[in-house]
N, C-alpha and C positions, 0 to 999 in steps of 0.2 A: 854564826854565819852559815848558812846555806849553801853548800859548794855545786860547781856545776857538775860533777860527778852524782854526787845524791838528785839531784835534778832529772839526769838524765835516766839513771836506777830506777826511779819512783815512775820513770814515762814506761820503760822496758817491762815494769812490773804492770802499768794501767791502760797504754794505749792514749792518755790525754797528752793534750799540749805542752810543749814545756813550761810557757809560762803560766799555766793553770798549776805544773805541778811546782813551780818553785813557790807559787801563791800558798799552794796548799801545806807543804813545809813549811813557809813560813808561818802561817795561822797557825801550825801546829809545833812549833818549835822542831823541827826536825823528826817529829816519831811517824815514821812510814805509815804502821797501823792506822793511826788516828788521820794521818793525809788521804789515803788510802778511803776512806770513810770519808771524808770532806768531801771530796772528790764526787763519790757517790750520793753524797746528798746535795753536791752543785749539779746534780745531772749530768755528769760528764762519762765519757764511756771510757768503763772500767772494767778490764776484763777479770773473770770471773775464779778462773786461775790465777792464782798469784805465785811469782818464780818466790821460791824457798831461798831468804836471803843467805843459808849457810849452805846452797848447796852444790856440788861437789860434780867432779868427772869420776867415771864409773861404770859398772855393767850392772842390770837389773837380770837376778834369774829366778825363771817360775818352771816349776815342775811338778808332774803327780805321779803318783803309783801305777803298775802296770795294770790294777784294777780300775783304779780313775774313781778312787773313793778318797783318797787323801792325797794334798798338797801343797808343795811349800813355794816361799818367795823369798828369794836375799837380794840386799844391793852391798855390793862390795864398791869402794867408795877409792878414789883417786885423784889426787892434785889437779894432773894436766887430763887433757884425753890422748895424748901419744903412749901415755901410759895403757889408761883405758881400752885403746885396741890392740893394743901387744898381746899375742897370742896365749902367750905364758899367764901373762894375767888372764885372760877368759879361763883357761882352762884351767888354773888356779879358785876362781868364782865357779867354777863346775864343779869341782871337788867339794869345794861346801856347801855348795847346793846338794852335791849325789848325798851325804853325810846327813846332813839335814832330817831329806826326804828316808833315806834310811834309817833313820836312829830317833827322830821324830821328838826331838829336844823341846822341852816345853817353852823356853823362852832365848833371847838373845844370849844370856848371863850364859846360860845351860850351853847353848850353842858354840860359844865359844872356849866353855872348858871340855867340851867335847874332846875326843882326840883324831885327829888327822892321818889316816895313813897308820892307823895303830902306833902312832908315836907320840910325839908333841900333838900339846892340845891347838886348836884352831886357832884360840888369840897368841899362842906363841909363835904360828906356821904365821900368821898376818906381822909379828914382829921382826920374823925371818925376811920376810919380804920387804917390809920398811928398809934395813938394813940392806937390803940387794939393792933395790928399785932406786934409794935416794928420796923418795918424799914419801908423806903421809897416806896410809892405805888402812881402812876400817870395815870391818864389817858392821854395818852404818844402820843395818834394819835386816829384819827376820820377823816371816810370818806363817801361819799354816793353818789351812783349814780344813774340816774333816765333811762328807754330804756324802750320798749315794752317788751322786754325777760329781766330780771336781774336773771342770776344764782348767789348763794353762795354757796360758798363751805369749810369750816374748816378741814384743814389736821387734822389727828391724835394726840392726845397730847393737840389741841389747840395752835401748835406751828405757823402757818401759818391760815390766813384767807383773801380768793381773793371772788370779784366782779366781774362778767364779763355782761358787755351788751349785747345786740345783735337788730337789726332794727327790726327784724321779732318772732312772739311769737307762737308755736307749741310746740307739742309732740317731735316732732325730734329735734325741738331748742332743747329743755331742756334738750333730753341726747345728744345731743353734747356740748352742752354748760357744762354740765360737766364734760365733758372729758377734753372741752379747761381750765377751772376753775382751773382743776388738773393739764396740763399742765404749765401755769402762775403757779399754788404754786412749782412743782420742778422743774422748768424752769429759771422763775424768767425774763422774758421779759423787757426789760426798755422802749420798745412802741409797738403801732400797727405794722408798720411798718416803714420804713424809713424816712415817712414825716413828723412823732413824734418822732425823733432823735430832740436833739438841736443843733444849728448850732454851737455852741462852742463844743461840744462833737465830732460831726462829724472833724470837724477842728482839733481838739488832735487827733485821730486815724486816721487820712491822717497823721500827723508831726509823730507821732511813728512811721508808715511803711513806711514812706519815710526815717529818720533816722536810722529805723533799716536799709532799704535796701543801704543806704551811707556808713555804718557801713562794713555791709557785700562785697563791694566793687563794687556792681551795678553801671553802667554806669550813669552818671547826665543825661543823653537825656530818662531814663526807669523810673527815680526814683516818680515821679508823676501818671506814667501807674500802677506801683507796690502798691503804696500806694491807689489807686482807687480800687486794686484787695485786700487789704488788707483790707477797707473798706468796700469792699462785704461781702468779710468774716465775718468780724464784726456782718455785718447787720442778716447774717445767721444764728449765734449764739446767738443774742440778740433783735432779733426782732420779736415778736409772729407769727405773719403770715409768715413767710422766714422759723423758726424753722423746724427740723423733727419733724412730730407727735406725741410723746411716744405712740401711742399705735400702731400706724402703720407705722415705719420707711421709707416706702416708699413713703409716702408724705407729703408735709410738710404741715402745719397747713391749709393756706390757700386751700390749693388743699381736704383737709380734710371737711373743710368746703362749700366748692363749689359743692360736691357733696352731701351732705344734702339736701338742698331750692337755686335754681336759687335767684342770687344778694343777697344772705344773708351774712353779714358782721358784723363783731367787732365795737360796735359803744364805747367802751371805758372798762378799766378793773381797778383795785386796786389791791395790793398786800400787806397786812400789815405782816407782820412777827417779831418772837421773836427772839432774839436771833443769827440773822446772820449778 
């Protein structure tokens, strides 16, 4: 049975009706994903971010080197948020960010047997803290990137923290690079562009627009043309470079960035986020 909880879950993750989404639960015995996709191919507006059903109160931190060639991003992960803005905890989430970016640990695993303060390793400092705090605290994700330019940039709150590369390192890089930083955090890009799509993801939004357009009663001889135009679309809303610019709607990312440095490009970004 379909509870009104999952109902209303499934509306906070799409934006559609509730009784679309209890519909779409029910056609799908309950699996979010697969409703999730129904939804999308009944045409109904689905946004495009989907909240992370496991996920967590916390601070996201991004940071780079005094050079601005290398940088990292942690989300240190907490129950409540009354946790999450207690000072102790931010500055708790700093210290393994400073470590991090100093010691430049190849993975999560590494990160956390790192050691803290020259003492206790990092996952023991985060065990220490469990036992203080009273509930569950993880270092939940760890990232780092290496470019000639690395911007960081931490939204407001600590709720978002992105990485952005760039091939070429200047004055102009780095205020554009923070603009595109800010872009990625209320944007939310899932690549460069289209040729960091995965070819399983590209393959689902060709099958949705081709189905939606079978649905809608589109000719079989269009229905491949349509879903091609459906996947532009895609690519436009969810591809950094394809994006409108936020700060100058009249071009999109890329065009934004071409007038900065001749051949200056995206050589890679991160997006750690809390909470969506």
């Amino acid at each position: 049975m379909i509870s009104a909880a999952d109902v209303n879950k499934l509306r906070k993750m799409t934006g559609a009706g509730l009784m679309d989404c209890k519909k779409a639960l029910t056609e799908t015995d309950g699996d979010f994903d697969a409703a999730i996709d129904y939804l999308r191919k009944k045409g109904q507006k689905v946004a495009e971010k989907r909240a992370d059903r496991d996920a967590t109160e916390g601070v996201a931190i991004a940071l780079t080197n005094p050079a601005g060639t290398f940088g990292i991003a942690i989300r240190l992960s907490s129950e409540t948020d009354f946790v999450a803005k207690n000072q102790e905890f931010v500055a708790f989430a700093l210290s393994i960010a400073d470590t991090a970016l100093n010691n430049a640990p190849a993975d999560l695993s590494a990160l956390l047997a790192h050691p803290l303060d020259g003492g206790l390793s990092i996952g023991e400092r985060v065990t220490e803290m469990v036992g203080k705090i009273g509930e569950k605290i993880e270092v939940a994700e760890y990232v780092h990137l290496t470019a000639p330019q690395v911007i960081a940039y931490i939204h407001v709150g600590h709720k978002i923290g992105v990485l952005a590369g760039f091939n070429k390192a200047s004055e102009a890089v780095v205020a554009l690079g923070r603009d595109v930083a800010m872009q990625i955090a209320a944007m939310s890009p899932v690549a460069i562009d289209e040729d960091g799509v995965p070819e399983n993801v590209k393959a689902r939004e060709m099958t949705i627009g081709r189905e939606k357009a079978q649905a809608e009663g589109k000719p079989e001889a269009m229905l491949d043309k349509i879903a091609e135009g459906t996947l532009k679309r895609w690519y436009k809303d969810n591809t950094l470079l394809h994006q409108s610019f936020v700060k100058d709607g009249s071009k999109t990312v890329a065009q934004a960035i071409a007038s900065v440095e001749k051949d200056l490009h995206v050589t890679g970004f991160y997006r750690v986020s809390i909470g969506e």
